[in-house]
N, C-alpha and C positions, 0 to 999 in steps of 0.2 A: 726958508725951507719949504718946498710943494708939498701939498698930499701923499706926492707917491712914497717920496722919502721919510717922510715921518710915520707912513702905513709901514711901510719897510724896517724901522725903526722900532714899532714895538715888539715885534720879533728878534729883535736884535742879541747875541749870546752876551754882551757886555751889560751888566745888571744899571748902571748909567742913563746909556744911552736909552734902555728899554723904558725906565721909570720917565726919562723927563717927554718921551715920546708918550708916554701914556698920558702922563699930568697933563700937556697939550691936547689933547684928545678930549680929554675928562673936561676941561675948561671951555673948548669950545663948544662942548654939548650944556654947559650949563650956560654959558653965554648967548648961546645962538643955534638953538634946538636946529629950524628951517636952512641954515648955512652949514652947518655940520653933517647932516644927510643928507643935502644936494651934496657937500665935498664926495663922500662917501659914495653915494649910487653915484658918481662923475667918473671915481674910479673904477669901481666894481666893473662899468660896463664900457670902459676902456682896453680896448683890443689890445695897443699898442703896450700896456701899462706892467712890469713884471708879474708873473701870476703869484707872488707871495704879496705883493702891493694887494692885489684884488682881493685876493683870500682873504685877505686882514681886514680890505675895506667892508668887505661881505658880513664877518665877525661881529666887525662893532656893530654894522647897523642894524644884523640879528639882536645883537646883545641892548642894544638901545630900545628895542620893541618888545622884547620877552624876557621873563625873568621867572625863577623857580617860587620866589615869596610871593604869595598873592596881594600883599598890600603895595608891593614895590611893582606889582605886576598892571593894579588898580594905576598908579602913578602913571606908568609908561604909557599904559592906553591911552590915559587923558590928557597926557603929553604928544600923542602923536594926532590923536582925534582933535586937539584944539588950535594945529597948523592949519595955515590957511591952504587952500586945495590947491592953488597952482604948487606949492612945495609937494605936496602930499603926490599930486600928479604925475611932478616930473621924477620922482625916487620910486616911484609904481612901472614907471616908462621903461626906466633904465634897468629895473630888476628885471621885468616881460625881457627886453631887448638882450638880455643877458644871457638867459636861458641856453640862448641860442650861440651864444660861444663857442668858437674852436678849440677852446681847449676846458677838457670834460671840468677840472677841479674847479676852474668858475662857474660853469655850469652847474653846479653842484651846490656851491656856496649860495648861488643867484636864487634856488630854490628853497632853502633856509630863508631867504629873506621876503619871497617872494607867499610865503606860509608864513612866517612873522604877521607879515601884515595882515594878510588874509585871518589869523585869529584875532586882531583887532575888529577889523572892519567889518568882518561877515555877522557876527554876533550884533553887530549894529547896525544892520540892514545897510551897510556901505557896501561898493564894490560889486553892485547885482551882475557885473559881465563878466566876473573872473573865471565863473567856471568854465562857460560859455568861451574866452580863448585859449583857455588850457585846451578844450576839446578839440579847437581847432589846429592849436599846435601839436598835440598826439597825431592828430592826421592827415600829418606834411610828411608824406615820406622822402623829400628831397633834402632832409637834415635829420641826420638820428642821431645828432648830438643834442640834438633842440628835442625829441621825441623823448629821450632819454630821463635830461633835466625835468622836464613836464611832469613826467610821469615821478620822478622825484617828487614834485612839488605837491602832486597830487598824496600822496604816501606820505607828505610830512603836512598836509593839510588836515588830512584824515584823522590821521594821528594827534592832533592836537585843539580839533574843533569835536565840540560835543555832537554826536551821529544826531539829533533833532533839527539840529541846524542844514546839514546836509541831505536831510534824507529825499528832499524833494527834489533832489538833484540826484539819487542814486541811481537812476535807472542811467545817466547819460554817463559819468562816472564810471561804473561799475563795465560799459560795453566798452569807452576806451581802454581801460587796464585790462578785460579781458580782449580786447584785440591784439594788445601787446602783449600780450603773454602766451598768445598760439604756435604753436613748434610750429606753423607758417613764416611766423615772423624770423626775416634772415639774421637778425642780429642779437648777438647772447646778451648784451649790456641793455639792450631795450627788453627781451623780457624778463631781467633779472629784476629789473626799474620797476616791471608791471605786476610779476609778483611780488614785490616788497610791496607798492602800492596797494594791491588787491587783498596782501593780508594788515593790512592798516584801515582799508574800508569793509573788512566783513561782519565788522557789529551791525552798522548802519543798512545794510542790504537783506534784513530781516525778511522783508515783505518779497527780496527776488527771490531769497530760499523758501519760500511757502511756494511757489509756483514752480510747479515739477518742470519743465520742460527749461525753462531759466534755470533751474538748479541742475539739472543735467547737465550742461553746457558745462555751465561753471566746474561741478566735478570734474569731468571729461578733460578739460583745458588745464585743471589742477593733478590731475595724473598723470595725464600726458609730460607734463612737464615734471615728474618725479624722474622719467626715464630720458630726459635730455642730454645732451652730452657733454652740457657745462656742469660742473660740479655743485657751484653757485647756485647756478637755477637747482637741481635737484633738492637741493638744501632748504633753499627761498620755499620750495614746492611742500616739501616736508612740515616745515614750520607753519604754512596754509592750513594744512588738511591737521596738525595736531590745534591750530585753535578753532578752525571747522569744527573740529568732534568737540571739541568744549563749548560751543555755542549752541552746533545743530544737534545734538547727540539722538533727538529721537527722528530726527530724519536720514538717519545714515543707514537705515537696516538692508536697502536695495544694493547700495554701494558697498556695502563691506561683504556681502556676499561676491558682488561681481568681480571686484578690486583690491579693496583697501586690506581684505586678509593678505593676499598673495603679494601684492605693492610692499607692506610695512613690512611684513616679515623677511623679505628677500634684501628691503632698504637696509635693516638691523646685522642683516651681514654683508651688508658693503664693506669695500674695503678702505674705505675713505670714511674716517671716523665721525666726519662732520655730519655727513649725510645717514649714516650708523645713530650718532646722538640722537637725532629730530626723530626717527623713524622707532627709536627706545622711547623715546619722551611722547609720540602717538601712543604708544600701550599705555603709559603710566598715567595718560589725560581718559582714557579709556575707564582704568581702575578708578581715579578718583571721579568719573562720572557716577560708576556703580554704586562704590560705596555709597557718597551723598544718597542715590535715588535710591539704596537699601535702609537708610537712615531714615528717608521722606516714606517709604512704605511702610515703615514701624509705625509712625506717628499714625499715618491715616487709619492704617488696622487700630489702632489704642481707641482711636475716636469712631471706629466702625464705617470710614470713608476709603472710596478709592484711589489710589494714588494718582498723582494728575501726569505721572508720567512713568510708564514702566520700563524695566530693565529690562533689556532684549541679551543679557547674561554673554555679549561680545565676550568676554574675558575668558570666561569657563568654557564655552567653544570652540576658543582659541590653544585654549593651554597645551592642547598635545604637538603644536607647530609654534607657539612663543615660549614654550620654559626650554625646550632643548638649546635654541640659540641664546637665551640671555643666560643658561649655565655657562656658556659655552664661550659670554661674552664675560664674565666672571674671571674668567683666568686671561684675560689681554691687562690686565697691572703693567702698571711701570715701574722699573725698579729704583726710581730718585723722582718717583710723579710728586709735585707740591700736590702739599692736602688742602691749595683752595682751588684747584686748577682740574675743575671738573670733566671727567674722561668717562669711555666707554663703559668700562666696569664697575664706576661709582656709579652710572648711569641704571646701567644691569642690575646692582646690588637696590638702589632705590625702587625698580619698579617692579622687582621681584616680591618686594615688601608690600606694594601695594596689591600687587596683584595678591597676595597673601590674604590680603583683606578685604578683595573683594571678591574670589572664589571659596576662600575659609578651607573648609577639612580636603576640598579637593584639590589642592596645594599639593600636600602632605607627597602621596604617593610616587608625583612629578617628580621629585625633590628627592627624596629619604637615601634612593638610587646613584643617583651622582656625590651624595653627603659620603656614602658607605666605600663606593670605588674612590675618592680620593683625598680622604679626611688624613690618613697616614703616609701619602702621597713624598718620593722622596724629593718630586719637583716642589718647590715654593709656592709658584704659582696658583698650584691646584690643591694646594693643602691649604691655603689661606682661601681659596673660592668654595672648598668643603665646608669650611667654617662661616663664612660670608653668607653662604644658600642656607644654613642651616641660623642663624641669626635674624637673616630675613625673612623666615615664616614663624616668627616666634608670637605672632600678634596677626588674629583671623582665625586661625584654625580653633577649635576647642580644644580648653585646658585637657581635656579628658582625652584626646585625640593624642595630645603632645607631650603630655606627661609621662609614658612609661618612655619616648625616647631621649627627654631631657636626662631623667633616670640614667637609659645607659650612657647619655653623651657627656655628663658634669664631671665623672672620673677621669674621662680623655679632656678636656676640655682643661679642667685645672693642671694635669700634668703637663699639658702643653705651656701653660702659662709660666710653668717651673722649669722646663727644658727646651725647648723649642728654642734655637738662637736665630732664627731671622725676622726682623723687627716688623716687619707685617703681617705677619704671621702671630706674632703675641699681640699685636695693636687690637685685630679684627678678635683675635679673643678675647683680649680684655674687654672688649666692645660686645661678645656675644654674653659673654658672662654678664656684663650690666643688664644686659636686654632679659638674661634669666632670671638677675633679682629686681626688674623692676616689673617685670609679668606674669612671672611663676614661681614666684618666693615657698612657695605652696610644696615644692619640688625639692627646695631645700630644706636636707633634716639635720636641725642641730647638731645632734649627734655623730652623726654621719659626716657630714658636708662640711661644717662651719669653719672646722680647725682649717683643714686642707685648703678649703678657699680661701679665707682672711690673709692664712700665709701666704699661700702664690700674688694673690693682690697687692697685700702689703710687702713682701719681698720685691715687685716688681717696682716701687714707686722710687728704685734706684734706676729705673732703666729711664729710656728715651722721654723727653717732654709728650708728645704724643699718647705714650703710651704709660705715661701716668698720670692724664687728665684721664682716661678710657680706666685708669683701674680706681680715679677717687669717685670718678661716675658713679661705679658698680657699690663702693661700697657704699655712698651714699645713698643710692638705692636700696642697698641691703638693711639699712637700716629705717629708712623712710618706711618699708613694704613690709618687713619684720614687724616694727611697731603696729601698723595695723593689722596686719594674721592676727597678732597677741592680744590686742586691746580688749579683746571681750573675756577675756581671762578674770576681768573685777576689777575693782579699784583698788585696793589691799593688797597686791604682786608688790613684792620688795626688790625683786630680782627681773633680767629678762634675759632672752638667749644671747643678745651680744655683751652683758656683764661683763662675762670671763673671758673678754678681749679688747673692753672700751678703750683702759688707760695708753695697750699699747698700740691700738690703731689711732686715739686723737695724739700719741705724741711721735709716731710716726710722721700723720700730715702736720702737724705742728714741724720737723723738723724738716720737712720739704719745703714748705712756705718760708723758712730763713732766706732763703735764694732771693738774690735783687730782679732774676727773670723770671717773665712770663710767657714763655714760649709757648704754643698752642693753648694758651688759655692755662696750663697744668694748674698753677698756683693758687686763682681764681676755682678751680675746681676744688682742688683740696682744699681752700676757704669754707665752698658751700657743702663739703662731706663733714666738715667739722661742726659749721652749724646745724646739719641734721641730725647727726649725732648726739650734740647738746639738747636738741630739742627733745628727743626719743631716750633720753638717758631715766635710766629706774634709780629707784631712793638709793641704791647699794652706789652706787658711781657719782651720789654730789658731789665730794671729795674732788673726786680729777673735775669735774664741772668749775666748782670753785678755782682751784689751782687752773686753769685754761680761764677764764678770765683775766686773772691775776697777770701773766704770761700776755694774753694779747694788749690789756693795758699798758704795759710798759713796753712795747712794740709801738703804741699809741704816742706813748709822751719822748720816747725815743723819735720816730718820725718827726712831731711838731716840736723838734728841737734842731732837727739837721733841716726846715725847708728855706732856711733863709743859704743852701749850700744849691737849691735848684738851678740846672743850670738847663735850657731850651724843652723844646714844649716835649719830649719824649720823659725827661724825670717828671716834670709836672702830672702827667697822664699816668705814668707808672704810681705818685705820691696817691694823687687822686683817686686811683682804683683801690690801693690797700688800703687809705682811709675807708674807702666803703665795704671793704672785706671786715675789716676790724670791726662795725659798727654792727655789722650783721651780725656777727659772733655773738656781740655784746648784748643786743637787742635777743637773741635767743638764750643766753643766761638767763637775762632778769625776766624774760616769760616763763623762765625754765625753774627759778628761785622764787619767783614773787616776792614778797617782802623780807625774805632772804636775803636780796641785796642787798639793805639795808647801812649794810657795815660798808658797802661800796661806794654809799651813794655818792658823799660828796665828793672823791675822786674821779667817778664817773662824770659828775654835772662839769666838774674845773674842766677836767680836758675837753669834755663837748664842744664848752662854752671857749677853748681856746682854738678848737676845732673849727668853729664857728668862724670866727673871726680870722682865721688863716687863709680857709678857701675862698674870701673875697665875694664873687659873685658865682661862682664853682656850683652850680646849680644842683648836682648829682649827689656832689658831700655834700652840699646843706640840707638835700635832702631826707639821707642818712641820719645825719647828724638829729635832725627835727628827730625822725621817728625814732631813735635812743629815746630822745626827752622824752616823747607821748608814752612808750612803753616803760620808762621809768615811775612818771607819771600815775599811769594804770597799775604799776607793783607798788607803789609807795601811799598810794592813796592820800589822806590828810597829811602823810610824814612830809610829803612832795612840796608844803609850802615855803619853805624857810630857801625856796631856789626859783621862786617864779620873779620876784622883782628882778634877779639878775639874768634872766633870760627875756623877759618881756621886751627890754631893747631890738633883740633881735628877732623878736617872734613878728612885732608889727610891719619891720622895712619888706619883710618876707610876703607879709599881709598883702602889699601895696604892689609889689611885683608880678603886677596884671599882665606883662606880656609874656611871663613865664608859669607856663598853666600847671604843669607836675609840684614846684614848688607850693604855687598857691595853693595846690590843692592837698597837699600833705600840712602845712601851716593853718586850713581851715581846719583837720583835723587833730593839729595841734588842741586847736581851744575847745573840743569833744571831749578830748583825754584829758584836761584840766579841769575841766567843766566835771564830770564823772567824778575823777578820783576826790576834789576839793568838795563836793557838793554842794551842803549849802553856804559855807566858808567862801564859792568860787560867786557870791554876790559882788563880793567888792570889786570883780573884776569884771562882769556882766556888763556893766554899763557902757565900757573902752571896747570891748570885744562887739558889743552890739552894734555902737556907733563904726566900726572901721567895717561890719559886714553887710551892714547897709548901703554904707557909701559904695563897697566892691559890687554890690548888686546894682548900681547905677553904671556903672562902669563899661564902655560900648568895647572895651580891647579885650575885658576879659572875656575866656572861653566859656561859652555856655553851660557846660559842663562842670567845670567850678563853683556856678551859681547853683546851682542842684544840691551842691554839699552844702551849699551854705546855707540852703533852706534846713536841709536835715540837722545843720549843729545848730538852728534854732532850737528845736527841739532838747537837745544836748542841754541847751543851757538850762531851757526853764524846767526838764527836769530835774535838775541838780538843785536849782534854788526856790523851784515851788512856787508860791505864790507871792513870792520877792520878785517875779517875772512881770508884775504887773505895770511897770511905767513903760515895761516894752508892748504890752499887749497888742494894744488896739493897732499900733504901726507895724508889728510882725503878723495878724490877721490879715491886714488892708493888703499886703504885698503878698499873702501865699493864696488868698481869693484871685486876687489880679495873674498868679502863675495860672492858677488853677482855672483859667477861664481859656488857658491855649490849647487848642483842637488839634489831632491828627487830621494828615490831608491821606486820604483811603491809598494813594497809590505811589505818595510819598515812603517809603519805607524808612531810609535817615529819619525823616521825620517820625515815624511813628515810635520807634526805637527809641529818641529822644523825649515824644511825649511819656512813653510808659516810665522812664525814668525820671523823667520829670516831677509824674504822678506821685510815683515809690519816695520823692524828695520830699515834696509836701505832705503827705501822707504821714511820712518819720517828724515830720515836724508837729504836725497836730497831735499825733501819737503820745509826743514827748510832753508837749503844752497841757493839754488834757489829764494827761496821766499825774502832772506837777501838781495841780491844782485838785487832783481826786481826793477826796477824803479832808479838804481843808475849809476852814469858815470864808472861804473867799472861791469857791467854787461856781457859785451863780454867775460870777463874772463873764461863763463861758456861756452865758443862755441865751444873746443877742449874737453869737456866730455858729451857732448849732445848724441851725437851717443851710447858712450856707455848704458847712460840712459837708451834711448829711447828701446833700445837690451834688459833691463834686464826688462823694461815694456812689450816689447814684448814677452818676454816669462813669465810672471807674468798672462796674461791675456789667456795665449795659454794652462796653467797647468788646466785640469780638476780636480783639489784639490785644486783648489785656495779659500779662503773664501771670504767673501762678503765685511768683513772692507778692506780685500787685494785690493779688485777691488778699491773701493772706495776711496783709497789710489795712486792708479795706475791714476783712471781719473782725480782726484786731480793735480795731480802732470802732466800730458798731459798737463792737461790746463795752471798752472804756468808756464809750459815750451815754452807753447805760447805766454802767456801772457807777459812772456822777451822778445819775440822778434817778436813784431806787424808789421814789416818793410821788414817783407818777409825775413830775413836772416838765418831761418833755416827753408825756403816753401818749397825745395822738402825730406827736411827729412821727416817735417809733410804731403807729400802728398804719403808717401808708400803708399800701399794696404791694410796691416793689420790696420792701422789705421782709416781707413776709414770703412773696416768690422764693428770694435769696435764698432766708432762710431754709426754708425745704427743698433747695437744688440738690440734686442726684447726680450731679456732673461730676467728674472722672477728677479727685485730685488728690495730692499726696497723704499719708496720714498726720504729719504736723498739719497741713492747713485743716483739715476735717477736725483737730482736736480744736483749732481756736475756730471754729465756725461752732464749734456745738456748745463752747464757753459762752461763745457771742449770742445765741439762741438761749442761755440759762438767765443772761443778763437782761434780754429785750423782755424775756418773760417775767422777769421780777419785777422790771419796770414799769414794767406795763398791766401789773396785774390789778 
């Protein structure tokens, strides 16, 4: 069999012929890297050769060079970088010579591959002429299939090399795409190529946007091309200028005076909804500029600084020419639109919301007008876009601004939800109703409101899937936001205002969740309304708490008795989710009972543990399943031991499961909540837990991030067991000085983010060591690592990117450290200089941290006196 036919072949509709054509493929790449990608670019750049033969051949040898995992990504590189150059040559040859193809779809593929490589090589100083003939190929105008391709390649080069790498090349770059993109240019596919290009290289072209007369152009050629007569391009052009504003935002002020007002808002009622989208999603990149840089001007005000970049208030300027037409683009619904299948008026409804938040009160007025003329509306349309505008300003404006009209809109609002028969119409209410009790609970009055609504909501949870995930939202919310209005009512409330409705809204979703579907998520919703529920429930309602565990547990042992009836991967997915529904429930009881469980436990631990053992390697329930045990754990306290041998089997494999980072890291936090509740009972286990968190810390697969917890549950431990901590000492010292010696790089930000957390790791752990060992005949122990400490607090407090939980962490832990030793035996460590600065800082921070800074100042003083 040839190349071509076997390329032809994994395409094949016969599931046969496709597999042994692939296994062939697969075999020869592992056999013979350099013969397999010559076969490959032989074909690709064969005129002669079917174009689905090329297309395929194009595929693989994309697919051979790049890949989404970066360890598998690591491989290919080194797999393509360790052929010898005359191969590497001739599959570079044939991709260039491909480009230029007569027929576009190879051309197209050739450019995939022809960026494939280019992310290999260029990052490794390989390839220094590629850009240099791409250039030259953009300016052949005797082929603009070849011009085309190019300009592809460029656009998927851009797109998948880091702009540092390219940047020394943006000036050459940056003048081909925009020469292909000039309404000069006679062909619509060369500059649909060169704005797709152009918006692929506009991170990297920083430096030609700081240079007004370079950025004019570019504007200029990116407007122009909003008004071309290809649709495509207008679109391509739109999609520019919305990540333009997201980039250059504080260079735009000349342009949107001149243009981009009148361009966007006139694109927004095009009648070509593609070009309508992009030119909506320009406003909405707009608003979330503001808002961030209203958010960055708080800060600097708090700290008495200016902000480093001002809002030039686009939005609010704009409102009396952008809220008319996205009211207007509100009522373009479809009447059978899928709701993942994002259109014009879900477009309109989103940036209405934003813009909500970034002009605030002056919304309101816009709005209130179109709310009034068609909230009663006999059209659907407009009775649902009434409710939609009025939903989407519910968050921005002030509570005080919006409060007398939620007032009068909650009585229309819920009678809609009871009579209104057209399903989108009740959807966007029950959606506006969440949005009321999850922002202005404040609005609703028990007395008043609570009956009428609970009813309409819970009457509805028989209608459409949709629109009963939209009504377990709201009550979930209602109950979330309830609990906190009330909470400051004392500790001693027996009662709360959803009492005298709990048992029959949790056995309402209780009896929606019988269903084996999950259509729009509903089921899943009414899981997590039941959980909040549980969790907000007052002493009068244990009762239904109790019985609603009792009810999802046998739901539990039911499941883990029909999974051996699983039949393909949709039951497994659907099994899998209700285990995690079920475990949520469960894990908010026994937060919700504390040692009230008690009578549960051991049916709880059986099924866990058979839980356990069911989902295999099911990463999400074991997930679940772990935090049951930790928050059983945490309610059970010492009762918790008579169940840890029989889970510690499966606590460790979890342990070891390095290349599953969420696992490990809920399973680190396993041995915290063991650690805690056992105290000093959790020595006997200290020693297996230490040894497997050590060895994880050597561990080069696990995530960084994992190791962080696991400095913190050192901590965990030795406060639990005190000064039983001592055969770990000196090797859990030696490894949190050794974190604690990794530096932030100033301009790294990942990095810094990671250092401060890193800090907060160690920090929890000395916290916990220290604290173990306060007050015991074995406390001198800590007098030979004080200094070091005390060094890595001192530079903790000197990092201008420290956060506030950081400080707070830092004056904590002064104080404990003083607090070991009242007798003066470490007064002149605590009398340096820098501690005393600390001490009497005047800087700006919350009142918890202020309260353990000034404990920390009673301590150094005692110590030290």
């Amino acid at each position: 069999m040839n190349a071509t036919e076997l390329l032809a072949n994994t395409i094949s509709p016969d599931n046969a012929t496709r597999e042994d054509a692939t296994t062939k493929l697969e075999n020869a790449l592992r056999d013979n890297p350099p013969q397999y990608m010559a076969m490959l670019s032989s074909a690709l750049v064969d005129e002669n050769a079917p174009i689905i033969a090329r297309n395929a051949a194009g595929i693989a040898l994309k697919n051979a060079l790049s890949a989404r995992d970066a360890a598998r990504q690591t491989d290919y590189s080194n797999r393509w970088l360790g052929l010898n150059p005359e191969a590497k040559s001739k599959v570079k040859q044939d991709a260039l010579m491909a480009l230029a193809s007569s027929n576009a779809k190879a051309g197209t593929v050739s450019a995939q591959v022809v960026a494939a490589i280019a992310a290999v090589e260029l990052p490794n100083n390989q390839w220094p002429d590629l850009i240099e003939i791409l250039l030259g190929f953009v300016n052949n105008d005797a082929n603009t299939n070849l011009k085309i391709s190019t300009l592809q390649t460029i656009g998927f080069i851009c797109e998948t090399i880091k702009p540092e790498i390219l940047s020394l090349r943006a000036n050459e770059i940056l003048t081909a795409v925009i020469h292909g993109a000039r309404k000069e240019e006679p062909s619509h596919e060369v500059q649909l190529a060169a704005i797709h290009a152009l918006f692929n290289s506009l991170e990297f072209v920083r430096e030609n946007f700081e240079r007004e007369g370079e950025r004019n152009y570019i504007m200029q050629v990116v407007c122009e091309a909003t008004q071309n007569s290809s649709v495509q391009v207008q679109v391509g052009a739109f999609e520019c200028l919305v990540r333009i504003m997201g980039l250059y935002y504080d260079k735009m002020g000349f342009y949107m005076e001149q243009a981009l007002f009148g361009l966007t808002v006139s694109g927004m009622k095009h009648a070509d909804e593609r070009v309508a989208l992009q030119a909506v999603e320009f406003w909405s990149t707009v608003c979330e500029e503001e808002i961030e840089l209203a958010i960055e001007a708080q800060e600097a005000q708090d700290y008495g600084e200016a902000p480093e970049t001002e809002s030039r208030q686009y939005a609010k300027v704009a409102l009396g020419e952008t809220t008319p037409v996205l009211l207007q683009l509100l009522t373009k619904q479809e009447e059978d639109a899928d709701e993942d299948e994002w259109n014009v008026s879900m477009a309109a409804g989103t940036c209405l919301s934003l813009m909500a938040g970034a002009v605030m009160d002056a919304i309101v007025p816009h709005v209130i007008p179109f709310i009034e003329a068609h909230i009663k509306s006999q059209d659907w349309h407009f009775r649902e876009a009434g409710v939609m505008a009025f939903g989407s300003i519910l968050e921005g404006p002030d509570p005080i601004v919006l409060t007398p009209l939620v007032n009068q809109a909650l009585p229309l609002l819920i009678d809609m939800m009871l009579t209104d028969t057209n399903i989108h119409v009740k959807d966007t209410t029950a959606w506006t109703l969440g949005r009321i009790c999850d922002l202005l609970v404040q609005t609703i009055k028990p007395d008043v409101h609570l009956n009428p609504l609970i009813t309409a909501l819970v009457n509805s949870l028989q209608d459409s899937p949709r629109i009963v995930a939209n009504c377990c939202w709201a009550l979930m919310n209602l109950a979330d936001q309830l609990s906190l209005y009330y909470e400051e009512e004392g500790e001693n409330v027996t009662t709360g205002p959803l009492s005298p409705y709990f048992e029959g809204v949790v056995q309402a979703l209780l009896r929606i969740t019988e269903t084996s579907g999950n259509e729009s998520n509903f089921r899943t919703a009414a899981y997590e309304a039941i959980t909040s529920y549980v969790t907000h429930s007052a002493p009068d309602t244990i009762s239904v708490v109790q019985n609603t565990v009792v009810t999802i547990l046998q739901r539990m042992e039911h499941l883990l008795s029909v999974q051996n009836q699983i039949i393909g991967v949709d039951d497994r997915n659907n099994w899998n989710e209700l285990q995690s529904n079920f475990c949520s429930v469960v894990i908010s009881v026994i937060r919700k009972l504390g040692n009230g469980i008690q009578p549960l436990s051991d049916r709880i631990m059986t099924l866990i543990l058979q839980l356990i053992q069911a989902a295999g390697k099911t990463s999400t329930v074991l997930e679940d399943a772990f935090l049951v045990v930790g928050s059983l754990a945490s309610a059970l306290e010492a009762g918790f031991a008579p169940y840890i041998q029989a889970f510690l089997p499966f606590l460790y494999p979890a342990l070891k499961a390095h290349e599953d980072t969420q696992l490990c890291t809920v399973a680190v936090g396993i041995i915290g909540d063991i650690s805690r509740a056992l105290g000093e009972q959790s020595a006997a286990y200290a020693g297996p837990f230490m040894q497997v968190l050590l060895e994880n810390l050597q561990s080069d697969i696990l995530n960084r991030n994992v190791k962080i917890s696991i400095l913190s549950c050192f901590g965990d431990i030795a406060l639990a067991i005190g000064p039983q901590f001592e055969p770990y000492l000196e090797t859990t010292m030696r490894v949190l000085a050794q974190a604690g010696s990794v530096q932030p790089a100033p301009l790294d930000y990942d990095l810094v983010d990671y250092v401060n957390q890193l800090r907060e790791g160690i920090l929890e752990a000395y916290t916990g060591i220290v604290t173990g060992f306060k007050n015991t005949p074995k406390v001198s122990l800590l007098l030979p690592y004080i200094h070091s400490i005390l060094d890595l607090l001192q530079r903790c407090l000197a990092d201008e990117e420290r956060t506030e939980s950081l400080a707070k962490l830092c004056y904590g832990l002064l104080g404990d450290i003083a607090d070991c030793f009242p007798n003066g035996e470490i007064k002149q460590l605590l009398l340096t200089e820098w501690i005393a600065i600390e001490m009497r800082s005047r800087q700006r921070v919350s009142g918890e941290t202020k309260k353990t800074m000034r404990w920390a100042r009673e301590m150094i003083k005692r110590a030290t006196a």
